[in-house]
MARNU-600320 format. One record per atom (N, C-alpha, C, O, CB): residue number from 1; atom name; x negated, y, z negated. Coordinates in Angstrom, 1 decimal. Atoms other than C-alpha are relative to their C-alpha. Last residue first. Glycine has a CB too. Example, Ala and Ser with C-alpha at 12.3 -4.5 7.8 and 13.67 -1.06 7.14 Angstrom:
REM MARNU-600320
> num atomo xx yy zz
> 2 N 0.9 -1.1 0.0 .
> 2 CA -13.7 -1.1 -7.1 .
> 2 C 0.8 1.1 -0.8 .
> 2 O 0.3 2.2 -0.9 .
> 2 CB -0.4 0.5 1.4 .
> 1 N -0.9 -1.2 0.0 .
> 1 CA -12.3 -4.5 -7.8 .
> 1 C -0.9 1.2 0.0 .
> 1 O -1.9 1.2 -0.7 .
> 1 CB 1.0 0.0 -1.2 .
END
This chain:
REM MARNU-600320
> num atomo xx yy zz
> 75 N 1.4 0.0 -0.5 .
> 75 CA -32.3 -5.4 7.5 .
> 75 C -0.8 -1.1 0.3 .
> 75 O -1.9 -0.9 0.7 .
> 75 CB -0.7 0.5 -0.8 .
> 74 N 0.4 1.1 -1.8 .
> 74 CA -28.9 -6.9 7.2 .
> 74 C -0.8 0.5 0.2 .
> 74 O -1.0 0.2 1.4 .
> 74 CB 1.0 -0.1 1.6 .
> 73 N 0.0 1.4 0.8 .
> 73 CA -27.8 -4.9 3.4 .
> 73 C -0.7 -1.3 1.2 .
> 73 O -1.0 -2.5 0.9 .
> 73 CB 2.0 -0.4 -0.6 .
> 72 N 1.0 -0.2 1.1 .
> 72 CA -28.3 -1.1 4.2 .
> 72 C -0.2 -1.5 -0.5 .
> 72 O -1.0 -1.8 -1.3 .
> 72 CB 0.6 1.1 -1.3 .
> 71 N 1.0 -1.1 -0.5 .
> 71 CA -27.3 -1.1 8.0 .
> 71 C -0.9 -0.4 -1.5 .
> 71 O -2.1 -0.8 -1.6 .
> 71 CB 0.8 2.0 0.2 .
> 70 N 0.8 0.9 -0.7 .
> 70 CA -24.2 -4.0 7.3 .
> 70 C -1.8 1.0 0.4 .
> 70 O -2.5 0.3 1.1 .
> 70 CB 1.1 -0.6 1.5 .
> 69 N 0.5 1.5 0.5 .
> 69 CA -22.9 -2.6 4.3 .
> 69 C -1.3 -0.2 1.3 .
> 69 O -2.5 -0.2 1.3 .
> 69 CB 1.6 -1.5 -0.1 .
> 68 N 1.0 -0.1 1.2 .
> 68 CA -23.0 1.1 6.0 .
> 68 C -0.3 -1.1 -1.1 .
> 68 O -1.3 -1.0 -1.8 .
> 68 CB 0.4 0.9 -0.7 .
> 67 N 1.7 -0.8 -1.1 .
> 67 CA -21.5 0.3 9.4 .
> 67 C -0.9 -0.1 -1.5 .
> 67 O -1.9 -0.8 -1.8 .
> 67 CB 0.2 2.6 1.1 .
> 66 N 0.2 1.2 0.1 .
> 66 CA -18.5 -2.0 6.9 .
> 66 C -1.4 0.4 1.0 .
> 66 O -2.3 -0.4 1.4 .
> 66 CB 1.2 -1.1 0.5 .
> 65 N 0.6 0.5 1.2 .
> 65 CA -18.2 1.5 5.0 .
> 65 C -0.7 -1.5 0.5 .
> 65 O -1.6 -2.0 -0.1 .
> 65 CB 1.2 -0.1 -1.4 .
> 64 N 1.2 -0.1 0.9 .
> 64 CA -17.5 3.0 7.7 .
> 64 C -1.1 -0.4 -0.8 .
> 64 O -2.3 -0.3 -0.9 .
> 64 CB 0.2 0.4 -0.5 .
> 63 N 1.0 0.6 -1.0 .
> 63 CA -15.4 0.9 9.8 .
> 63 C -1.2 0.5 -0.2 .
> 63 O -2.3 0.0 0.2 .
> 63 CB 0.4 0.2 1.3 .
> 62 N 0.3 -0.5 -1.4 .
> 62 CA -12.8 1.5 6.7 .
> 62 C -1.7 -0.6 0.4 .
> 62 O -2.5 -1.2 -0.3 .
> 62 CB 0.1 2.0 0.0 .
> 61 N 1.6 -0.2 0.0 .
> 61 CA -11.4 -0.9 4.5 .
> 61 C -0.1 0.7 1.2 .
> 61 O 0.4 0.5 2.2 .
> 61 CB -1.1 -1.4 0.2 .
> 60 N 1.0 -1.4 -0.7 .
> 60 CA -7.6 -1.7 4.0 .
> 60 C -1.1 0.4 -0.3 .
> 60 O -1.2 0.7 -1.5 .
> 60 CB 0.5 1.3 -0.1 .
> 59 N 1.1 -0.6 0.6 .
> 59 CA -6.6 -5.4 3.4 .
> 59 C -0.2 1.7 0.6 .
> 59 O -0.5 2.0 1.7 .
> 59 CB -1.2 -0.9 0.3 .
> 58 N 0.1 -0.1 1.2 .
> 58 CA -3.4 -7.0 4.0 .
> 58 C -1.0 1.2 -0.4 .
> 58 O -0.7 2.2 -1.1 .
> 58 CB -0.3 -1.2 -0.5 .
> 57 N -0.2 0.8 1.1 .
> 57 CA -4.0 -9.7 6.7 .
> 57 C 0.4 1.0 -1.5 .
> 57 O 0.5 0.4 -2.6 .
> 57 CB -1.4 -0.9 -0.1 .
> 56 N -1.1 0.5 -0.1 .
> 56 CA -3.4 -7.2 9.6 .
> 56 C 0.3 -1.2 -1.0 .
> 56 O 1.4 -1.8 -1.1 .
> 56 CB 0.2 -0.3 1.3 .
> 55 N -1.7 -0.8 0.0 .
> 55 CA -5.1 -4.5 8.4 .
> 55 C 0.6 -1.0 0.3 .
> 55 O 1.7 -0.9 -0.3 .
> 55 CB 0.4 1.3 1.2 .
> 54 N -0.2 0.1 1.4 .
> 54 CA -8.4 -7.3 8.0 .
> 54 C 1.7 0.7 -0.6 .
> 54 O 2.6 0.4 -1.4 .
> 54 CB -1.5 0.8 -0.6 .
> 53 N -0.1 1.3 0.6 .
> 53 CA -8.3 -7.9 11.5 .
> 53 C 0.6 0.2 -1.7 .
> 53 O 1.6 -0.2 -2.2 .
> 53 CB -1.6 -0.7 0.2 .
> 52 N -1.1 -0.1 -0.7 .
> 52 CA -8.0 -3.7 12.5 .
> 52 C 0.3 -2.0 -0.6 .
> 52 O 1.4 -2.2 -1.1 .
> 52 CB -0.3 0.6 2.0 .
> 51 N -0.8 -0.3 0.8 .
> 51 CA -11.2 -3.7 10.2 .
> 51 C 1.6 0.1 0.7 .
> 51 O 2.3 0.5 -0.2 .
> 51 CB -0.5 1.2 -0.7 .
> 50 N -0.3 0.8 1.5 .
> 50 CA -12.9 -6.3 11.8 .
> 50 C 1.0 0.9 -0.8 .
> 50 O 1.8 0.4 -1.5 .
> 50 CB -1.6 -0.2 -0.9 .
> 49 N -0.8 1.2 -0.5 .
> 49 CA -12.5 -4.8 15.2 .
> 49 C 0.2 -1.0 -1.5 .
> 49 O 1.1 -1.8 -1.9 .
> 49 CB -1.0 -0.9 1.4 .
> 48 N -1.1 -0.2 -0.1 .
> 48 CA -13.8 -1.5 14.1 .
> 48 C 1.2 -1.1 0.3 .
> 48 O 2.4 -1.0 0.2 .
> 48 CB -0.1 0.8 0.8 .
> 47 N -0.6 -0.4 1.0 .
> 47 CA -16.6 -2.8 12.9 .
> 47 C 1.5 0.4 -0.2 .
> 47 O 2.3 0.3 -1.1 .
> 47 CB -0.6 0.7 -0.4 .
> 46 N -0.6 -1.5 0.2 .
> 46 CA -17.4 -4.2 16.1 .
> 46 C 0.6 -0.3 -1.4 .
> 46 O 1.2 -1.3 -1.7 .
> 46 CB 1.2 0.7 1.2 .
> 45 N -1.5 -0.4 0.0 .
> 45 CA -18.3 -8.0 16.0 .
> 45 C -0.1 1.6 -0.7 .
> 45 O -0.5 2.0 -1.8 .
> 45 CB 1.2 -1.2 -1.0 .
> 44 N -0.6 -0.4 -1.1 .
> 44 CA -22.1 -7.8 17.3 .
> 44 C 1.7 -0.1 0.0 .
> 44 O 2.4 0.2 1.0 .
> 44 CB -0.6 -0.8 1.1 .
> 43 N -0.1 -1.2 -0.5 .
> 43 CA -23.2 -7.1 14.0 .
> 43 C 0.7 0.1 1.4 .
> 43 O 1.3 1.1 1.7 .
> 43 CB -1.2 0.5 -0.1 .
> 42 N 0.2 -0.2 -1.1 .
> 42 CA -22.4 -10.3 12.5 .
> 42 C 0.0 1.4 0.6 .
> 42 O 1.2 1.9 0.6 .
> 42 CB 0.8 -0.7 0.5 .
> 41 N 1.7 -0.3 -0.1 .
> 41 CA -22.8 -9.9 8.4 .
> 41 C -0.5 -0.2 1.7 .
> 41 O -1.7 0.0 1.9 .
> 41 CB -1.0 -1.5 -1.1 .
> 40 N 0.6 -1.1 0.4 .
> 40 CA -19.0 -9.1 8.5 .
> 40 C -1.5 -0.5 -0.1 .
> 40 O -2.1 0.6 0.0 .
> 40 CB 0.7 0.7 -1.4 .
> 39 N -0.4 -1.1 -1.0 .
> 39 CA -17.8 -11.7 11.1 .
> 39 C -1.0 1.2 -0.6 .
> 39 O -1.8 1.9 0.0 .
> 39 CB 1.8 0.3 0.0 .
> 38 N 1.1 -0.2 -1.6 .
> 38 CA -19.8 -14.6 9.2 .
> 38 C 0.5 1.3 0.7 .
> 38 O -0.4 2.1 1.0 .
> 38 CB 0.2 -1.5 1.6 .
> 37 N 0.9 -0.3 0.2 .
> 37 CA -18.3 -13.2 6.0 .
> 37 C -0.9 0.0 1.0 .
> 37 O -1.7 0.8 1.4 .
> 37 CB -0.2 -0.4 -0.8 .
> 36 N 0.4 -1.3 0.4 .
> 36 CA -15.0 -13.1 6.9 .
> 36 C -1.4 0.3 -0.1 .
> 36 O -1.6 1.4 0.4 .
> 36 CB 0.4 0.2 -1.1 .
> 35 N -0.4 -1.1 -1.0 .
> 35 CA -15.0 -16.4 8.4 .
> 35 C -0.4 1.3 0.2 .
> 35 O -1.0 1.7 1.2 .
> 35 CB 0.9 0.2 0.0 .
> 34 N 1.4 0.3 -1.0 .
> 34 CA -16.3 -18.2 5.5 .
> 34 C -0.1 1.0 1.3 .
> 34 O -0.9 1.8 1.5 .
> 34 CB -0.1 -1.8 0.6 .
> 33 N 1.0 -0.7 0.7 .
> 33 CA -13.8 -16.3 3.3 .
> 33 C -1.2 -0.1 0.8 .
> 33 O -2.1 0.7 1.0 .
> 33 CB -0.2 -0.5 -1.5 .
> 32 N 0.6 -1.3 -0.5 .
> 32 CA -10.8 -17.3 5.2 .
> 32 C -0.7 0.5 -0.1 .
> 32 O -0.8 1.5 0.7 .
> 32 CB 0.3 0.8 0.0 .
> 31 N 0.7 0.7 -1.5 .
> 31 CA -10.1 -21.2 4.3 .
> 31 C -0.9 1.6 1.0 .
> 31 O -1.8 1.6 1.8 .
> 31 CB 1.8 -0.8 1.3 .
> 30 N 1.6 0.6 -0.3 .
> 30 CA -10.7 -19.8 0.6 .
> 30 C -0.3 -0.4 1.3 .
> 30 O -1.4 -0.6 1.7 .
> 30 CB -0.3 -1.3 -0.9 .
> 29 N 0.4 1.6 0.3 .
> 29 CA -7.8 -17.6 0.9 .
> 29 C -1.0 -0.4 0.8 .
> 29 O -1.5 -0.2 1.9 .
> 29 CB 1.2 -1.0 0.1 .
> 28 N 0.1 0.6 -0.6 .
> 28 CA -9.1 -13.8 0.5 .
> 28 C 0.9 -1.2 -0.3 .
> 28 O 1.0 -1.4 -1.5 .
> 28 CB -1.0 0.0 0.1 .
> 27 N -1.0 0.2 -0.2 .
> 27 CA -8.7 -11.8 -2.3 .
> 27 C 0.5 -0.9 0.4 .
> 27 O 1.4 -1.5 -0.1 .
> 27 CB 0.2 0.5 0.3 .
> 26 N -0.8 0.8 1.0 .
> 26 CA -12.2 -12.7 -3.6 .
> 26 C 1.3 -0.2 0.5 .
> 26 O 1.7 -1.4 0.5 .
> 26 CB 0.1 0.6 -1.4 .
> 25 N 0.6 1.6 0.9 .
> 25 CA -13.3 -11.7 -0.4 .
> 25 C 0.6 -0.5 -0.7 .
> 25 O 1.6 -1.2 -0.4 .
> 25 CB -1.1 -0.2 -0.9 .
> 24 N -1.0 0.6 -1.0 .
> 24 CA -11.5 -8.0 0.0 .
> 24 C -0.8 -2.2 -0.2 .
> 24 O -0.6 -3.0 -1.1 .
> 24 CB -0.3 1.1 2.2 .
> 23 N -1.4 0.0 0.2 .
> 23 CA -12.9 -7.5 -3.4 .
> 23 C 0.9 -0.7 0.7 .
> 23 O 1.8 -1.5 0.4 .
> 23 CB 0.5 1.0 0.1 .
> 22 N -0.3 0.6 1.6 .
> 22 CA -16.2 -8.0 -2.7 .
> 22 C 1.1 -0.4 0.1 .
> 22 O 1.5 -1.4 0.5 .
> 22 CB -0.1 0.9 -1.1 .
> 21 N -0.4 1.2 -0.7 .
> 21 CA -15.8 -5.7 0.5 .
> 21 C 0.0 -1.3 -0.9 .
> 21 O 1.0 -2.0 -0.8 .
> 21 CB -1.0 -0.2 1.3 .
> 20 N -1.5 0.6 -0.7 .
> 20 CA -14.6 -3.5 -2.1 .
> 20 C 0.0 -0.9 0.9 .
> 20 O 1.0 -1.6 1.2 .
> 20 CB 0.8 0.9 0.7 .
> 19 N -1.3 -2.1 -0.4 .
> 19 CA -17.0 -2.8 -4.4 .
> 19 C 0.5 -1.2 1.2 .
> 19 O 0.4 -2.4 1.5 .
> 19 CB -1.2 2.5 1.0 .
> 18 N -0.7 -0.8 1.5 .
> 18 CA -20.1 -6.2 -3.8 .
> 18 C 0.8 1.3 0.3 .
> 18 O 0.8 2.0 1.4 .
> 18 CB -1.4 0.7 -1.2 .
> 17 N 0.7 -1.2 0.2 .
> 17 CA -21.2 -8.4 -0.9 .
> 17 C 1.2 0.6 -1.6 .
> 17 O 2.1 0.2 -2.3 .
> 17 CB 0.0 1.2 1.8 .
> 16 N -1.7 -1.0 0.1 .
> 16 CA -20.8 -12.0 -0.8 .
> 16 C -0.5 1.1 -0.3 .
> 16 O -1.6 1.2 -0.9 .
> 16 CB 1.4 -0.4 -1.2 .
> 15 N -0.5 -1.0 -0.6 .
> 15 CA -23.8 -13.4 0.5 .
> 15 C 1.1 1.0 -0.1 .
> 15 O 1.5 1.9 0.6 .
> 15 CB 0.1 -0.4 0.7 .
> 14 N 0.6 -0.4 1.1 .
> 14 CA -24.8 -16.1 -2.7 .
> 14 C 0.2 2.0 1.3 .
> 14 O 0.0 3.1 0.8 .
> 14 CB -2.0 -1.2 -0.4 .
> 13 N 1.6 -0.9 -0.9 .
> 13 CA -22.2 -18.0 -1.2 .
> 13 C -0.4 1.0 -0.8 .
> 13 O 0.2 1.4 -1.8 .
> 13 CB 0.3 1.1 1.7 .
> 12 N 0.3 -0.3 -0.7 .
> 12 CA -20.0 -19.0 -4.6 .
> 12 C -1.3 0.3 1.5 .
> 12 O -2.5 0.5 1.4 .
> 12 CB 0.2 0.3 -0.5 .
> 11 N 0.3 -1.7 -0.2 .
> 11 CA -20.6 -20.5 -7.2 .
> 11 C 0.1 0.0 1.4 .
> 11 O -0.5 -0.8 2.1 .
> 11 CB -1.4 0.7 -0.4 .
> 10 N -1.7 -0.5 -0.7 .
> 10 CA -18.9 -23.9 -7.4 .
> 10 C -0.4 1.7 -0.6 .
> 10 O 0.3 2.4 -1.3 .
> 10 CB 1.9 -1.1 -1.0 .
> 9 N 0.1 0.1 -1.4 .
> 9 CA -22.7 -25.8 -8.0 .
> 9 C 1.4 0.3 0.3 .
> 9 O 2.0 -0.5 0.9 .
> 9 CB -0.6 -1.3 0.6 .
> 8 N 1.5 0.6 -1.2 .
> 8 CA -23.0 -25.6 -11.4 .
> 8 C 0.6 -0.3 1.0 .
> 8 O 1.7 -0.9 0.8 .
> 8 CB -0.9 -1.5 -0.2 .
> 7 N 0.8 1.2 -0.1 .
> 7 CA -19.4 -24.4 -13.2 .
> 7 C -0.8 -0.3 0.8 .
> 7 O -0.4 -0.3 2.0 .
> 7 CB 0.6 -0.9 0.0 .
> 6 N -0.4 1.5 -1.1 .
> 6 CA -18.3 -21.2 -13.1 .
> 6 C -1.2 -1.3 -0.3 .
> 6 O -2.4 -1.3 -0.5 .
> 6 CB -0.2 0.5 2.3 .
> 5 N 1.0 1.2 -0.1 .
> 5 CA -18.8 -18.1 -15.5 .
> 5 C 1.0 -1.2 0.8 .
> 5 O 2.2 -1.6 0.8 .
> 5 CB -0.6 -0.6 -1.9 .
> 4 N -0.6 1.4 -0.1 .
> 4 CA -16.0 -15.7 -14.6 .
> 4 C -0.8 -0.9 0.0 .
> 4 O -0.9 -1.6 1.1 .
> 4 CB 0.8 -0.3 1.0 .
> 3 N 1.2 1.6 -0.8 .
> 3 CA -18.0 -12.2 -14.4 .
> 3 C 1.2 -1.2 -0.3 .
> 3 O 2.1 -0.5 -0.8 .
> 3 CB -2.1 -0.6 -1.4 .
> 2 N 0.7 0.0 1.1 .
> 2 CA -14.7 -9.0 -15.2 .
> 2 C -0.9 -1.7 0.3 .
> 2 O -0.3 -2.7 0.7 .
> 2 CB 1.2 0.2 -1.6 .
> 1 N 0.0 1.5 0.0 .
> 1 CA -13.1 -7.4 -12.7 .
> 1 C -1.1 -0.4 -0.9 .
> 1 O -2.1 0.2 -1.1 .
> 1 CB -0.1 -0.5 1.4 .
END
């Protein structure tokens, strides 16, 4: 995917993560993105519970990768 300059102030949260949860995001619709993101930077929603959410919109991510965003990026 390739930058998309945007116009002042219609950037994005500055939280979106990068690689595939990224991805899943952009995919997203926009009413879903805020959501997503509080869930994934909330540690007390299980990982596993987010990714069984996300399977049912579409997306596959494992509960891995969303232990290892939130460990190396929520210090």
């Amino acid at each position: 995917m390739t930058h998309q300059p945007s116009l002042p102030g219609l950037e994005g949260p500055d939280n979106v993560p990068s690689g595939r949860l990224g991805d899943i995001y952009e995919a997203l619709p926009p009413e879903e993105r805020a959501p997503y993101l509080q869930a994934l930077h909330d540690r007390a929603v299980p990982a596993e519970r987010l990714v069984m959410a996300l399977a049912r919109m579409g997306h596959s991510v494992s509960a891995s990768l969303i232990r290892t965003y939130r460990r190396m990026e929520l210090r």
